[in-house]
C-alpha positions as CSV (number, residue, x, y, z in Angstrom):
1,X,5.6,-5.2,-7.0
2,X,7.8,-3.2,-4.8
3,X,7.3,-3.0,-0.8
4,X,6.4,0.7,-0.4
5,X,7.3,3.3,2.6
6,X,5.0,6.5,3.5
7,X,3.4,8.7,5.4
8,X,0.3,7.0,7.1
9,X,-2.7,9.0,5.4
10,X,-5.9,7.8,4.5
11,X,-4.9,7.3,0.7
12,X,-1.9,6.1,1.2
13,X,-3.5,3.7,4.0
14,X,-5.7,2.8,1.6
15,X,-3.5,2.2,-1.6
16,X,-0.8,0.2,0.9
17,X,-3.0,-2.3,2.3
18,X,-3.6,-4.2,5.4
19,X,-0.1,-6.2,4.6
20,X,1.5,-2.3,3.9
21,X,0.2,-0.5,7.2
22,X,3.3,-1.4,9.3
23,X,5.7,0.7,6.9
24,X,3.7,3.9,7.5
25,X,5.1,7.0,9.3
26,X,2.8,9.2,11.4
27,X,2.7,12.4,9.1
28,X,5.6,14.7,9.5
29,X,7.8,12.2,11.7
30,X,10.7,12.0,9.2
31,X,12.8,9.9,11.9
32,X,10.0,7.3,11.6
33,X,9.9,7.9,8.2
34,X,13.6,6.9,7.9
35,X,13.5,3.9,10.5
36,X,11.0,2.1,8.2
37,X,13.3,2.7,5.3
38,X,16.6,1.5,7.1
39,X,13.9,-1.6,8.4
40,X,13.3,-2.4,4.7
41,X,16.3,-2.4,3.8
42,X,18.1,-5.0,5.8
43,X,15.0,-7.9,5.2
44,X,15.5,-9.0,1.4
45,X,13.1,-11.2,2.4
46,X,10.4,-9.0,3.9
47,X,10.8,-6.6,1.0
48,X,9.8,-9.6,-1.3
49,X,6.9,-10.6,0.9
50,X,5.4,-6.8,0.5
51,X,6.1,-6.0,-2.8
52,X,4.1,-9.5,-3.7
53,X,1.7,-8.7,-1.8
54,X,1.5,-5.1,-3.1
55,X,1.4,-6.6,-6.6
56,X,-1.3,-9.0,-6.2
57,X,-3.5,-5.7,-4.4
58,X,-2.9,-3.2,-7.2
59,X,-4.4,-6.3,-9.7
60,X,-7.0,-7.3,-7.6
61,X,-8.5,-4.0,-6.0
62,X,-7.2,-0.9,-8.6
63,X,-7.0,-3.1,-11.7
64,X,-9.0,-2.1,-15.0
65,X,-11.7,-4.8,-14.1
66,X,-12.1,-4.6,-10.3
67,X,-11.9,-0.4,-11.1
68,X,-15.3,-0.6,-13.8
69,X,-16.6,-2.8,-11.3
70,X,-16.7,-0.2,-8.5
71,X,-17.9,2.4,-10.4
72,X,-20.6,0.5,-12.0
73,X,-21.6,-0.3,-8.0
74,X,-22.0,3.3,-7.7
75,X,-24.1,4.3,-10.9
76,X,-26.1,1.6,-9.9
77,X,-26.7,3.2,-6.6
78,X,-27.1,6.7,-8.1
């Protein structure tokens, strides 16, 4: 349920979300890194926004059920 801040990578990319890509940083630009944090941090409001949104993802895509249903997709395929 919190907004998150990274590096933009393909896991990360993934794990973030559509709603998240915005707060990436291009790997190994720290001031990019940094200007995303110092964004969060003055918008209370956006921070609230993306960690709901975060929340809601990490039930809906990686949660226990939505998890055994992927990988009973790919048995079923195997």
């Amino acid at each position: 349920g919190r907004a998150v801040v990274g590096t933009d990578l393909p896991g990360v990319r993934e794990a973030v979300g559509p709603e998240g890509v915005a707060q990436l940083a291009p790997p190994g630009d720290a001031d990019a890194l940094a200007d995303r944090i110092v964004e969060l941090l003055g918008a209370p409001e956006r921070r609230a926004r993306l960690g709901a949104a975060a929340a809601e993802r990490a039930r809906s895509e990686f949660g226990p059920f939505a998890m055994c249903e992927t990988m009973l997709r790919y048995l079923e395929r195997a």
